[in-house]
C-alpha positions in Angstrom: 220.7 134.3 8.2 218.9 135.2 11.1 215.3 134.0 11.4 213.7 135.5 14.5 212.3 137.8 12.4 208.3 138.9 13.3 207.7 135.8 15.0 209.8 136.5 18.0 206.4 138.7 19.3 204.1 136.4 17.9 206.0 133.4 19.7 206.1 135.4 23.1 202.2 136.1 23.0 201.7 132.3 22.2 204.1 131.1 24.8 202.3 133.7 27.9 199.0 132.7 26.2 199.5 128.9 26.7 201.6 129.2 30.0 204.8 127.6 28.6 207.7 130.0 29.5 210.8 128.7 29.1 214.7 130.6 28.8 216.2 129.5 25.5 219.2 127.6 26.2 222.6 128.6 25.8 224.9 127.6 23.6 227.2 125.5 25.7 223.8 123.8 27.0 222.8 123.0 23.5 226.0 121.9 22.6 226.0 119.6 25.5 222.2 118.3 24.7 222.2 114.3 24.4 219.1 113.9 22.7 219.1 115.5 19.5 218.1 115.0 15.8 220.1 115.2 12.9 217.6 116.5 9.7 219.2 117.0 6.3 217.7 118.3 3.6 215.5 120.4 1.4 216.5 124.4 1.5 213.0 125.2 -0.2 211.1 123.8 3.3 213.8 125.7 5.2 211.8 127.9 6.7 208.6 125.6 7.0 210.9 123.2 8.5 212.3 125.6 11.1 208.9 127.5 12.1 207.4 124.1 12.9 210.2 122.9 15.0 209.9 125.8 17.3 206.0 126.0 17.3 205.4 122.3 17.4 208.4 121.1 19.9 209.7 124.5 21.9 206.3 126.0 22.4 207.1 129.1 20.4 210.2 130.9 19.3 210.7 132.8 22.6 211.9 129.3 23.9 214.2 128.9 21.6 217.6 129.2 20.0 218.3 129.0 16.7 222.0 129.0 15.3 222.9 129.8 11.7 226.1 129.6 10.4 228.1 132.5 9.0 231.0 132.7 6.5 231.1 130.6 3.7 227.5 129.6 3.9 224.7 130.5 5.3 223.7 126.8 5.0 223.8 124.8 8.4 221.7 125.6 11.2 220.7 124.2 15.2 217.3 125.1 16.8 217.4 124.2 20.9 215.0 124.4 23.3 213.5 122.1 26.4 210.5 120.3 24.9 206.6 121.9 25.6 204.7 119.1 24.3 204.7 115.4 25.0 206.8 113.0 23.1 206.9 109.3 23.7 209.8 108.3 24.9 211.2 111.9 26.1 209.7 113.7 29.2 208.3 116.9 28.6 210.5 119.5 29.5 213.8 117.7 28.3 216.8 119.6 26.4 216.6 118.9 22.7 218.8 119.8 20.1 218.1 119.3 16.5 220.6 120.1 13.5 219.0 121.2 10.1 221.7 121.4 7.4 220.5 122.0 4.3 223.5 123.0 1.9 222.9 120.6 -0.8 219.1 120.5 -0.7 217.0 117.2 -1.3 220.0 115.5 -2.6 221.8 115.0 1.3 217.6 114.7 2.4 218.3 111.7 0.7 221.4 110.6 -0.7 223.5 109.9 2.5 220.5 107.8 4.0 220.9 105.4 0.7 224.0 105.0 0.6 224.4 104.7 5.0 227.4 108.0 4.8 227.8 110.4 7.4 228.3 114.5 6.2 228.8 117.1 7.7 226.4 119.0 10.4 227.1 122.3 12.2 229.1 121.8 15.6 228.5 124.0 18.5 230.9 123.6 20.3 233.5 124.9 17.8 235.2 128.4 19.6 233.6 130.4 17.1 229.7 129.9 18.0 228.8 132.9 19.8 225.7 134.9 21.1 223.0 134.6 23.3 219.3 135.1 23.9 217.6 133.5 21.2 220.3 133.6 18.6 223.8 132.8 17.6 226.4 131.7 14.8 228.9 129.4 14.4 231.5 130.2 11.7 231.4 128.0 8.8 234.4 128.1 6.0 234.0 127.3 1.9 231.8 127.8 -0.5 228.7 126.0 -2.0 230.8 125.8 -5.3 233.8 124.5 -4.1 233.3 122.8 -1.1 229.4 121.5 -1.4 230.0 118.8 -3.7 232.6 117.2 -1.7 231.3 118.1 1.6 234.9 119.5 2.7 233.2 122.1 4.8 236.3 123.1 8.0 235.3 125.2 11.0 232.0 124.5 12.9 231.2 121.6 11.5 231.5 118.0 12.0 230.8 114.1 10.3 227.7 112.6 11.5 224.4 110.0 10.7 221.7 111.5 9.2 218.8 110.3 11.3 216.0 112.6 9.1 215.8 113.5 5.6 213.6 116.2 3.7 213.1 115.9 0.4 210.9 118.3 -2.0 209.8 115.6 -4.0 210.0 111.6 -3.6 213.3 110.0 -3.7 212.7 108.5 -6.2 212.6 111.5 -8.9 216.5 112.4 -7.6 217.5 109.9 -10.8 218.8 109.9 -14.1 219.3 113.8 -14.9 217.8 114.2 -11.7 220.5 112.4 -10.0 223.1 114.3 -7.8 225.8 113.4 -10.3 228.2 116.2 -9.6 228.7 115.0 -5.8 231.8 112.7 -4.5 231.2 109.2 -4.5 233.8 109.3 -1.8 232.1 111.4 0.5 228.5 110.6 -0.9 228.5 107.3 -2.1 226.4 106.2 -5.4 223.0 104.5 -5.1 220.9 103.2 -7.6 217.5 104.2 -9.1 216.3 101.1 -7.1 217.5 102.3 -4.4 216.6 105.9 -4.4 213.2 104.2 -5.0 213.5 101.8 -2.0 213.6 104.6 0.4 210.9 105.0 2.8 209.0 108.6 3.0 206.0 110.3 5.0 204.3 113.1 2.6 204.8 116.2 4.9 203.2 119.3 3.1 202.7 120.6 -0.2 204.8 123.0 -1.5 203.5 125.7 -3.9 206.7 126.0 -6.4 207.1 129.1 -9.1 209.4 131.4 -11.6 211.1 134.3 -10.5 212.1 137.1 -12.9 214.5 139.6 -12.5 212.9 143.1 -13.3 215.4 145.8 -12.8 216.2 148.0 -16.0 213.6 145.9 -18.1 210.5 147.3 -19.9 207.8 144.8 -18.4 207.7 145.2 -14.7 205.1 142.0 -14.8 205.9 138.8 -16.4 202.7 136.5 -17.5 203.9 133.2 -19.3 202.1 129.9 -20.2 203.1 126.9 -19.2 204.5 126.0 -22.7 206.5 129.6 -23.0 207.8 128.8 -19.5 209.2 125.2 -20.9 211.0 126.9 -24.0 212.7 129.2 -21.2 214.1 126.4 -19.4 215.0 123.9 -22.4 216.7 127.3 -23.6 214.5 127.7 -27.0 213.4 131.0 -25.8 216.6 132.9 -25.2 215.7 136.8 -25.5 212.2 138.3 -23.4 211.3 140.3 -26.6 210.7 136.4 -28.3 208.2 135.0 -25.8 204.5 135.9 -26.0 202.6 137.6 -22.9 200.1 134.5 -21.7 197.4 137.6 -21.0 197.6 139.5 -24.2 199.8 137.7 -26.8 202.6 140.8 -27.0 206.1 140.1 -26.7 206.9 140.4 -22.6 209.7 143.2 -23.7 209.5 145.9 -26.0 213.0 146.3 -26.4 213.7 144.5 -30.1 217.2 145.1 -30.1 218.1 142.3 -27.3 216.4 141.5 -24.0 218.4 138.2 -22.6 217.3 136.0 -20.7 219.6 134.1 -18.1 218.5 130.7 -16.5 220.1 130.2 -13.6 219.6 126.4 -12.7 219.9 124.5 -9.7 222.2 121.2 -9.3 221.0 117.8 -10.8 219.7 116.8 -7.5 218.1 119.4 -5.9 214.6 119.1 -5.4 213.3 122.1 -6.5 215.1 121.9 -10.2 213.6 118.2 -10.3 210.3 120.1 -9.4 210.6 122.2 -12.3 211.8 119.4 -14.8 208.6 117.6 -14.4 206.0 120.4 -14.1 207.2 121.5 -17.2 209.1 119.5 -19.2 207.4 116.4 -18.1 210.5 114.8 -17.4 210.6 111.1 -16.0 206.7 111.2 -16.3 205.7 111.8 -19.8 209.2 113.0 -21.4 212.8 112.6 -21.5 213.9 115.7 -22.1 215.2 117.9 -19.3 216.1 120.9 -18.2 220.3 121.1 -19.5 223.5 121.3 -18.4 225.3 119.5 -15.2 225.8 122.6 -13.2 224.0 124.8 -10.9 223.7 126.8 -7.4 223.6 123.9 -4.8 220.6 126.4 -2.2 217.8 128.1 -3.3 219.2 131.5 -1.5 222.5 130.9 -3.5 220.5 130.5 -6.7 218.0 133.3 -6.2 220.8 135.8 -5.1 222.5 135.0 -8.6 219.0 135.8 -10.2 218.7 138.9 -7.8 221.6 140.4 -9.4 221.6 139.4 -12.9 218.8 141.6 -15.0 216.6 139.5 -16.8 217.5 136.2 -15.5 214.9 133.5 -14.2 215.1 130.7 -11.4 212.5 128.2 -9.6 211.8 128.8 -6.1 209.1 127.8 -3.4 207.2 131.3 -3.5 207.5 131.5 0.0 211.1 133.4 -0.5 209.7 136.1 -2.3 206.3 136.0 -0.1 207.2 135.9 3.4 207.6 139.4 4.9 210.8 138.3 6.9 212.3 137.7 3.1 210.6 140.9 1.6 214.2 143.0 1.6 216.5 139.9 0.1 215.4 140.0 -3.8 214.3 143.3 -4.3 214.4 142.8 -8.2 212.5 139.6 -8.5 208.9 139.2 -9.7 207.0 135.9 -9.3 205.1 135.4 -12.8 201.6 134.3 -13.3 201.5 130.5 -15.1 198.9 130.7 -17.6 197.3 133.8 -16.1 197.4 132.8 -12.4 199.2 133.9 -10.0 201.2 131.7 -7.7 199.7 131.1 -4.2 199.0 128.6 -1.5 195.4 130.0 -1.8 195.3 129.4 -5.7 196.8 125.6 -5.4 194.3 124.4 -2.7 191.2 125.9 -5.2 193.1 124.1 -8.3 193.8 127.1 -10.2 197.2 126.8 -9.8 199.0 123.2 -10.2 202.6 124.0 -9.9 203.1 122.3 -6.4 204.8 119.2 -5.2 204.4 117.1 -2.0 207.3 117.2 -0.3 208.3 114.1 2.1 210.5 113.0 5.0 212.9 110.2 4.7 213.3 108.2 8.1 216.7 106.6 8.6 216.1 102.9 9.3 219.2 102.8 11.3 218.1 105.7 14.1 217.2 104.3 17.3 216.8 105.8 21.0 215.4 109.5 21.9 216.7 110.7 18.4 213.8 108.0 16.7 211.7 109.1 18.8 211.8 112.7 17.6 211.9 111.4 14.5 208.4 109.2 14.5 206.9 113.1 16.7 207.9 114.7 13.4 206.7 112.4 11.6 203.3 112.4 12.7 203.3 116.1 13.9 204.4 118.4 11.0 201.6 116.9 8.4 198.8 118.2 10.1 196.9 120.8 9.7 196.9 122.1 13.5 200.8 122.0 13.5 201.7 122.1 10.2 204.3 124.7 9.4 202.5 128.2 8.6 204.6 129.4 5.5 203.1 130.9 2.3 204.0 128.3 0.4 202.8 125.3 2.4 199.2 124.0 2.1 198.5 120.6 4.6 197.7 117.2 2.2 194.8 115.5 2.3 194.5 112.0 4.1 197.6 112.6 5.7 197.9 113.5 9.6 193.8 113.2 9.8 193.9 115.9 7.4 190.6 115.3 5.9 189.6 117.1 2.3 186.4 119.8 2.1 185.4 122.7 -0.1 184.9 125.4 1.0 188.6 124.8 2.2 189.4 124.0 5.8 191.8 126.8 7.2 194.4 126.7 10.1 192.1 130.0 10.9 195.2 132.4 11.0 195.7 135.0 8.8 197.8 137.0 5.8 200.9 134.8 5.2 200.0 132.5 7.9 196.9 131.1 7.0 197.6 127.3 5.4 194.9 124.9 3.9 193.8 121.3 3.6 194.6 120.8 0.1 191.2 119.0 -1.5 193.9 117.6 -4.2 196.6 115.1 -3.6 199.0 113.8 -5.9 199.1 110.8 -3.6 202.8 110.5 -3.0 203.6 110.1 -6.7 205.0 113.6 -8.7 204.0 112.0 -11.9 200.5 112.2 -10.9 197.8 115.2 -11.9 196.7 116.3 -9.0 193.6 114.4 -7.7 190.4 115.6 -5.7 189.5 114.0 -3.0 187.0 115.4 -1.2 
């Protein structure tokens, strides 16, 4: 994956606007960086993680480079660049490296900071990283089936500390059928509920969650589904599109009475945006214990919707901002987002409380980081949440008493535009997924 997308011009005017011009460093130099950050975690904030790093730290994209692996996964990435904003404890204008991995999703957001285990991160100063400018890959060999859950990545990767985790919900919901059972314990470890609930986290941004469809060869080219319809889906009572009822009109979705399947395709116990869907509607380690079946599933969101791309019919959860962003506008060419009880999923519609299918998603600080890598760490920490620097994605709205963020209707805006124009959310679920949504201002 290459993410320089539209920005690259965008980053340039900001950078030449704001007087911070800076060469992106090479590979080799980033390689060789010694202060650094190790994040782990969520592949739904991917891009919201990314886009921040290089607005919030590099002064824009143009500063910096970003490497993606290539080969078996698509999965582990480095963003370098020498710092445009002050940092306590780092002088402005240092090298910085930071390593975002996030093959596995919440679970190693999490996991691996529980149980003190080091996994794998992308290394650049394997032979195969190449390129230059503002982007490059490193070669990466496996495969998120075989490999992911026991981490035995080979080629530009190597063993270290996680120092910060991202997770879409608390760590606390990764448990019970939430719990990243099909990873090694060898590699992993094992942690309790008590201690997936003893981790510290910092709310970072909401995350506006929904249901994409696959479209191609069906009769509906729209998909409208209540909440309730949407449950039966995923708890597998609905198998067949011809069976569930339109939310708008009452009609079956698909005319076609002869057989109309419907595919799930999950992610793994332990990702956080399958945990997202369990409890938004199936209630599950809130109201209910039932939960979304089986043991098995895509272990990235791109892995998952690529298998919904290209199965007609089928359904997945995603962060809308994979089908939204323009940058992802050619990847799922076949995939609808459908309304939830006649509303259609948007950062706009969650910060007005139309649309309630959003999650606060967190950072997990690793007690055990010290020096300039803490210190990036606590910037992040304090930096991402708020409204002014929040990452600009279509899915992300800014939370309320977090960051100085403070609630108001009519909504406070970042004051961009189109797919970059966030809100101060005046709802909160206050840290706790359990909780309906609460206004606050």
């Amino acid at each position: 994956m290459t993410h320089k997308y539209p920005l690259i011009a965008a980053g340039v005017a900001a950078a030449l606007a704001g007087g911070y011009v800076q060469a992106a460093p090479t590979i080799a130099q980033a390689a060789a960086a010694t202060q650094t950050l190790n994040i782990t975690g969520s592949s739904a904030a991917k891009n919201a993680i990314l886009n921040g790093l290089e607005a919030d730290v590099c002064g824009g994209s143009a500063n910096a480079l970003l490497v993606s692996a290539t080969g078996g996964t698509k999965n582990f990435f480095a963003l370098s660049c020498n710092t445009a904003v002050t940092i306590p404890g780092i002088t402005t204008g240092s090298l910085v490296t930071f390593y975002y991995r996030t093959e596995g999703g919440s679970v190693v957001g999490a996991l691996p900071i529980a149980t003190s285990k080091q996994i794998k991160r992308l290394n650049l100063s394997d032979a195969s990283c190449t390129g230059s400018g503002l982007t490059a890959t490193c070669t990466v060999s496996g495969s998120t089936t075989t490999n992911g859950p026991n981490d035995s990545w080979t080629g530009a990767v190597i063993n270290d500390v996680v120092d910060l985790g991202v997770t879409d919900v608390e760590p606390g919901q990764l448990t019970g059928a939430d719990y990243p059972s099909g990873y090694s314990t060898a590699v992993f470890g094992s942690a309790t509920t008590a201690q997936m609930k003893a981790l510290t986290n910092v709310r970072l941004i909401d995350q506006t969650f929904g249901l994409a469809i696959n479209i191609s060869g069906r009769s509906f080219s729209t998909v409208n589904l209540s909440r309730e319809s949407a449950a039966n889906i995923l708890s597998g009572s609905y198998s067949d599109w011809h069976n569930v009822p339109d939310a708008l009109t009452g009609q079956p979705i698909s005319s076609v009475t002869s057989g109309d399947p419907i595919t799930v395709i999950n992610r793994e116990p332990g990702s956080g945006t399958r945990t997202s869907a369990n409890i938004y509607f199936l209630g599950y380690q809130c109201s209910s214990t039932n939960s979304i079946p089986g043991t098995t599933g895509n272990f990235s969101t791109t892995d998952e919707l690529n298998q919904v791309n290209s199965t007609p019919g089928a359904i997945g959860y995603t962060s809308i901002d994979q089908l939204q962003d323009p940058h992802n506008s050619t990847n799922f060419t076949n995939l609808v987002l459908a309304t939830i009880n006649g509303v259609a999923p948007s950062n706009l519609a969650s910060a007005t409380g139309q649309y309630d299918y959003w999650y606060e998603a967190t950072l997990v600080p690793n007690p055990a980081t010290t020096g300039t890598s803490l210190s990036l760490s606590q910037f992040l920490q304090t930096d991402l949440p708020k409204l002014a620097t929040a990452p600009q994605e279509p899915s992300v709205n800014a939370i309320p008493g977090v960051g100085g963020n403070v609630a108001a209707v009519p909504l406070t805006s970042n004051g961009k535009t189109g797919t970059l124009q966030i809100y101060i959310n005046p709802y909160t679920r206050l840290g706790k997924s359990c909780n309906v949504p609460a206004e606050q201002n």
